[in-house]
N, C-alpha and C positions, 0 to 999 in steps of 0.2 A: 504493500500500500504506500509505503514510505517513498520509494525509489518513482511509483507514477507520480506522487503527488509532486517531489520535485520538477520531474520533468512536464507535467501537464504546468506547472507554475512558472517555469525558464519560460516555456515557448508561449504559455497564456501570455505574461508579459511583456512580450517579444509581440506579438502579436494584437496585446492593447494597445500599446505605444505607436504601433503604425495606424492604427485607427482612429487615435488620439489626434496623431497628427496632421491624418487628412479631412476630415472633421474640423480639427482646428483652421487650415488653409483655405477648406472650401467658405468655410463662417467668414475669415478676414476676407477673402476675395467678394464677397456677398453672392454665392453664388450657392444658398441655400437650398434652391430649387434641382438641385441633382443632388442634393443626400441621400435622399431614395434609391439610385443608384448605387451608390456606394453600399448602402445597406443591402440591396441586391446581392452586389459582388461580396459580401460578407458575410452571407448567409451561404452564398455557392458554394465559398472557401472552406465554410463548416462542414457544409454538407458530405463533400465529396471525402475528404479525408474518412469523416465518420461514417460514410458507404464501405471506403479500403479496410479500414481495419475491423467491422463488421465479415465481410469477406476473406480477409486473411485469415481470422481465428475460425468462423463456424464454415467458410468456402471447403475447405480440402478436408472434410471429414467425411466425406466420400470414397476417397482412396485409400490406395493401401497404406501402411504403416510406414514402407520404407520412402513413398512417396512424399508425406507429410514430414516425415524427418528432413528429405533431402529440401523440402521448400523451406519448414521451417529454419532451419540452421543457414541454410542460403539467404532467407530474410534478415534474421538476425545480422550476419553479418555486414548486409548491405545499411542497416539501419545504425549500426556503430559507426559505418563509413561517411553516412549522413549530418547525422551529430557531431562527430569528430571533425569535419568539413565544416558545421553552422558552429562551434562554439569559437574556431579560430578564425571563419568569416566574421564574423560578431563583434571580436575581438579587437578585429585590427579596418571594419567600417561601419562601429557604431556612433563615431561621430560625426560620420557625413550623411548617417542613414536620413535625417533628418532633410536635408537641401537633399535627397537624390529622389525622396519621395517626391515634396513638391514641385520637382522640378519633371517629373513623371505624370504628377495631377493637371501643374499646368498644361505640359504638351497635350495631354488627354481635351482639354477645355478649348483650347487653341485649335484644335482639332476639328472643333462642330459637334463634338457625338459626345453627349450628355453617359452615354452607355461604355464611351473608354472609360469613365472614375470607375465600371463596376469592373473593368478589366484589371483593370489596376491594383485594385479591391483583390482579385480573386489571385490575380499572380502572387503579391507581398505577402497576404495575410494566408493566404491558400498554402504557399511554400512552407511557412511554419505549420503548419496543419498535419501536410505532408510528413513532415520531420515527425511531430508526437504522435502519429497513429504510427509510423515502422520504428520506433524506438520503446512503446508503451507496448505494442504487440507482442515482443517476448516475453515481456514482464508480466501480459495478462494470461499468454499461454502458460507460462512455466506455474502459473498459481492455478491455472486451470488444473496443471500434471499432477500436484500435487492437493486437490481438492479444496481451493483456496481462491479459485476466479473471481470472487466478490470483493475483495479487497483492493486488487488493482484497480477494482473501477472503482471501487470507490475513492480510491486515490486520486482515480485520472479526474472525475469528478469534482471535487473538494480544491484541486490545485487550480482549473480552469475558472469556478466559480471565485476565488482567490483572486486570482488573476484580471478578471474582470472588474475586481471591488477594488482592485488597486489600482487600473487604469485610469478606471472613473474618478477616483480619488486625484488622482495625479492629474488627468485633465480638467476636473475643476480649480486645481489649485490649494488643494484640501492638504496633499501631501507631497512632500518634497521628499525621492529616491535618489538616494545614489549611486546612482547606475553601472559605474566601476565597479565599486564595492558589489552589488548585487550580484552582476554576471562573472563577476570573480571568484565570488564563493558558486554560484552554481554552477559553475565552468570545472572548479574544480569537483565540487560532486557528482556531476554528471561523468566527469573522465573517469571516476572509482564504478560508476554504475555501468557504464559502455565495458569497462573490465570484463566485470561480472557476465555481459551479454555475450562478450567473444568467446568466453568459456563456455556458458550453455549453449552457441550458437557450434561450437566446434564438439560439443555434445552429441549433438542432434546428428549431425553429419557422421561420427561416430556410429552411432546407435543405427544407422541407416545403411551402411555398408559401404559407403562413399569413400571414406578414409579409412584405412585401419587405426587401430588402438582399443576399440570399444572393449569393455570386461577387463584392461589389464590398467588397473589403478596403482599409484602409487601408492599410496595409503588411502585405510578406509576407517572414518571414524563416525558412520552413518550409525551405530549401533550404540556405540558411547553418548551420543548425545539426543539418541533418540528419546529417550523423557523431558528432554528441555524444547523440541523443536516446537509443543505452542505456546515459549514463555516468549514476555514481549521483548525479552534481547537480543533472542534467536531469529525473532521477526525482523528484528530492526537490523541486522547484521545482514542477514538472508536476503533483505531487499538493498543495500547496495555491494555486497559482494557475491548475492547469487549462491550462499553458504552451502543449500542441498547439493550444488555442483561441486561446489571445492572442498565438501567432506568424504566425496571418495573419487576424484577427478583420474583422468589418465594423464600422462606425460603432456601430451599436445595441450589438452585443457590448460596447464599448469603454466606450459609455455606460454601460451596465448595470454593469461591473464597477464602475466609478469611483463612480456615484450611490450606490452600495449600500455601499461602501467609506465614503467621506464622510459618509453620511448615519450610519449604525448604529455605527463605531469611537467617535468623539466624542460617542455618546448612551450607550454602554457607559462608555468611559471617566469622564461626569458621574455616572452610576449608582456604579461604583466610588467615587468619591471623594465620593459623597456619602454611600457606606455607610462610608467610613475617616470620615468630619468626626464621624457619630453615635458610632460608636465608639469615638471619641477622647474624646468630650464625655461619654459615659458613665464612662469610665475614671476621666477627671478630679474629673468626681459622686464617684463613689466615693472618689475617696482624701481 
């Protein structure tokens, strides 16, 4: 539940903020008369995602077993490659996001066609959509695997409604975010959580005959903590390390988690701090 709610929460507010914004732009320009529009394209942007991952989880319950393995694990992995991609796009053009939108809305108005804002609408806010339905879908399978599929939605649920209450807040002016700060902590939890997906995503493909390893675990400590697994640390753990995978994982699992761990923490971390070095230097300019 833990690991949707953050991520329904990164991209709900990724996804307020662009709505915020063009809402904000189209008010200043007085061009009130195509909100509707945009609300159109906003409603698309929801829809469609929440068509895919409707389809992802109950679509391929038709097939055979090794079927559903090879797409799940195959999804998974593309969905780490997604996230992994939007949290360092994020990273290094959330501060232009802002002029690249209006300058998107304007072309749209300049245009003639009242119906580009919903295009516009459906591309920006539709792409983060995108993102949390193939990144939320392992999370809600793997609780589905383990008789526990209610919880990721609830999570997905609870993070987006969040997400929403904080937009509106922030576009009225209600509340001031810091936006660094924000996507930095969930940049960073979201990299601990994509860990955990490359592991069960490299599971699946396992269990499905695709790759060898399946059955030959490095260690197995599913039975040691089997009385703890519905305590709420076990949960809390489970959802951003993916813990039922990494208590009796194979070598690949193990690799996977660690390489991905290593490699993208310490390229985040250089990204941060090279956006505090400009900022600092900026400030300094100034004064």
């Amino acid at each position: 539940m833990l690991s949707a709610f953050v991520i329904a929460l990164r991209e709900g507010v990724e996804a307020s903020l662009i709505v915020g914004i063009l809402v904000a732009y189209l008010v200043k320009a007085g061009r009130k008369d195509v909100l509707k529009y945009l609300w159109i394209g906003v409603a698309v942007a929801v829809a469609v995602p929440a068509g895919a991952g409707a389809f992802m989880t109950w679509g391929p319950s038709t097939l055979t077993f090794e079927a559903q393995e090879i797409i799940g694990g195959t999804l998974s992995l593309i969905a780490v490659g997604f996230v992994t991609w939007m949290i360092f796009w994020m990273g290094k053009n959330a501060r232009t996001l802002s002029k690249e939108l209006r300058k998107a809305a304007d072309s749209a108005l300049q245009g003639g066609s009242a119906m580009g804002i919903a295009w516009v609408a459906i591309l920006a806010v539709g792409r983060e959509g995108l993102e949390t339905a193939l990144f939320i879908w392992p999370t809600v399978k793997s609780g589905i695997e383990y008789g526990n599929g209610a919880a990721p939605i609830a999570g997905l649920v609870l993070g987006l409604v969040a997400a929403v209450v904080i937009g509106y807040l922030a576009y009225k002016g209600s509340v001031v975010i810091n936006l660094r700060s924000f996507f930095t902590v969930t940049g960073c939890l979201l990299i601990v959580v994509a860990a955990g997906i490359v592991a069960y995503g490299l599971k699946d493909l396992q269990e499905s005959g695709l790759i060898p390893g399946h059955g030959h675990t490095v260690y197995d400590f599913t039975e040691a903590i089997a009385d703890h697994a519905s305590s709420w640390w076990f949960s809390l753990l489970d959802a951003f390390f993916q813990l039922k995978v990494l208590m009796g994982p194979t070598l690949l699992q193990i690799l996977g988690w660690a390489v991905y761990l290593i490699v993208c923490l310490p390229l985040f971390a250089r990204q941060v701090r090279g956006k505090s070095s400009v900022s600092n230097q900026v400030r300094n300019n100034n004064a």
